[in-house]
Each structure stands twice: as C-alpha cells, then as structure tokens.
C-alpha positions in Angstrom: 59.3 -15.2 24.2 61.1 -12.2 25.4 59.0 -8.5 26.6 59.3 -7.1 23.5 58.0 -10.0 21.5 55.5 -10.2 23.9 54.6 -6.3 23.9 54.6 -6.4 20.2 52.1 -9.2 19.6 50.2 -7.9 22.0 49.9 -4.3 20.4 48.9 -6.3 17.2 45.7 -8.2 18.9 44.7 -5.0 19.9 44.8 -3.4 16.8 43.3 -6.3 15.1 40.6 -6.3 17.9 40.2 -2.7 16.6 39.6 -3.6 13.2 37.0 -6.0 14.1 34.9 -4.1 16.2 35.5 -1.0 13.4 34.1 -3.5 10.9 30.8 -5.0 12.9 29.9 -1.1 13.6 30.1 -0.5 9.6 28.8 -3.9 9.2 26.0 -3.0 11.2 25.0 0.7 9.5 25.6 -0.7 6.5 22.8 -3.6 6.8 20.6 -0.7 8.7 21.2 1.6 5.0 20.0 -1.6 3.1 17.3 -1.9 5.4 15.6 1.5 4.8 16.8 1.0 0.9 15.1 -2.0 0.7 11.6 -0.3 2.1 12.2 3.1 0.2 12.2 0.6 -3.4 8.8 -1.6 -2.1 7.3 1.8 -0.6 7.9 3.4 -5.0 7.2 -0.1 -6.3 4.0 0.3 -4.4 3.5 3.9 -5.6 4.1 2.8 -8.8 1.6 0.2 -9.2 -0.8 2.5 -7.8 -0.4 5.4 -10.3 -0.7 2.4 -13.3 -3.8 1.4 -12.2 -5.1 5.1 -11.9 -3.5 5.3 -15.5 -5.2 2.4 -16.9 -8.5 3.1 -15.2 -8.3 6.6 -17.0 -7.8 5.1 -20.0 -10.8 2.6 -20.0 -13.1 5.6 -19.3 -11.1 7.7 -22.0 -12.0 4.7 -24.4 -15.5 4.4 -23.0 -16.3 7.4 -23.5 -14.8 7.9 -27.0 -16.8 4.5 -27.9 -20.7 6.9 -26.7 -19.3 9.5 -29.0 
C-alpha cells in the first residue's frame, strides 16, 4: 500500500471514529430526553387519575345530595 493510500484510509477511520462517537453523544441525550419524557407522561397520568377521582367523588356527593332534596 503506498503513503497516500495509507494517509487516505487512515483520514477515513478517523472520520468514521468521528461519526461514532458524534452518534453515542446523541445516542446518549436522546435516551436522557426519553427518560425525562417518560416521567413527565406517568407524573400527568398520575395527575390525571387524581383529578378523576376528585371528579367522581364530587359527583357522588352532587348525587347524594340531590337524592335528600
């Protein structure tokens, strides 16, 4: 393999070395993002199923007390 060959190929591995390293950072803040998306959605599923039971409690006392009227 002549110097230039050589050179060459070995400007490529770098590059692709590069790339890999470019992609385990991104692959890395993008598992972090789906991390905190995945709490955010249980904390409002959470939320959620909290303000239904306040609803429904509500309305069993609405009823209740439309039933001793």
């Amino acid at each position: 393999m002549e110097d230039a060959d050589l050179r060459a190929l070995t400007a490529k591995l770098e590059l692709l070395i590069q790339s890999v390293e470019h992609l385990k950072v991104q692959n890395r803040q993008l598992r972090a993002s789906e991390k905190a998306w995945r709490e955010e959605r249980a904390h409002l599923i959470e939320k959620n199923e909290m303000a239904r039971h306040k609803v429904e409690s509500m309305i069993s006392r609405l009823k209740a007390l439309e039933q001793d009227t």
